[in-house]
Structure formats: structure tokens, C-alpha cells
N, C-alpha and C positions, 0 to 999 in steps of 0.2 A: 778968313777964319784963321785964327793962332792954334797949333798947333801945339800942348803942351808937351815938353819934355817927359822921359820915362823916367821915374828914380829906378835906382837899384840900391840896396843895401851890401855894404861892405863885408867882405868874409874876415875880417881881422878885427876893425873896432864897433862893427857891428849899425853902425850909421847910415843913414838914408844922405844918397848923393845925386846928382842926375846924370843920369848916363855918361854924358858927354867928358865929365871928371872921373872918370875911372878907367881901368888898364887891368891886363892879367899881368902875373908873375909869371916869371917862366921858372921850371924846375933845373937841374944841374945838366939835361939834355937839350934845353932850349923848346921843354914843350908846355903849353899855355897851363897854369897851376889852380892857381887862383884870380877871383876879380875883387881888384881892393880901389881905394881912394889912392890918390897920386900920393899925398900926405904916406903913409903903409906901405906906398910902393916905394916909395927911399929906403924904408926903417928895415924891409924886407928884403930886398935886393942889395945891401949894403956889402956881401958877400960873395955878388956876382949869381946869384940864382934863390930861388923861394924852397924851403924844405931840406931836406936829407939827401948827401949826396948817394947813390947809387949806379950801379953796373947792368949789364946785361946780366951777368950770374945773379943778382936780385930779382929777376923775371921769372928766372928760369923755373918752373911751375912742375917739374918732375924730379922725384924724388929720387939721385939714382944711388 
């Protein structure tokens, strides 16, 4: 019995892939961001990270 592939759809151009051709982006700390097509993941990584760079004092969640 064949086993069919799972699609997933892309967070960036929005398109149905199958699994197996896609990858996360990692954000400017190297932690998994988004799941895009290989194609997205050039166009997005092109910078060395997916998103806005940030610190720890962008966590920091109390107002002092």
C-alpha cells in the first residue's frame, strides 16, 4: 500500500507543498519561525534570519 505524502501549505506565498519541500526559518536567535517552501526560504533568509531583529530586553515583559 502507498502511502500518500502530507501537503502543508506555505506561510509566505500561501501554496500547497508536500511536506517533504519545506523547512522553517529561523529568527535572528536561531529559533524555528516559520514553515515556508525552499523557493521563500531563500527570498527570506537572504539576511541570515526570518523577521525582526531582537534582544533579550524585547522579552523582557515587566514594565520597570
Amino acid at each position: 500500500m502507498k502511502r500518500e505524502e502530507r501537503t502543508c501549505e506555505c506561510r509566505k506565498c500561501g501554496k500547497m507543498f508536500p511536506r517533504s519541500e519545506m523547512t522553517f526559518t529561523k529568527d535572528c536567535n536561531g529559533i524555528p519561525f516559520r514553515f515556508v517552501c525552499y523557493n521563500c526560504y531563500d527570498e527570506l533568509m537572504e539576511k541570515g534570519f526570518d523577521g525582526e531583529y531582537y534582544d533579550e530586553m524585547d522579552e523582557c515583559i515587566w514594565d520597570y
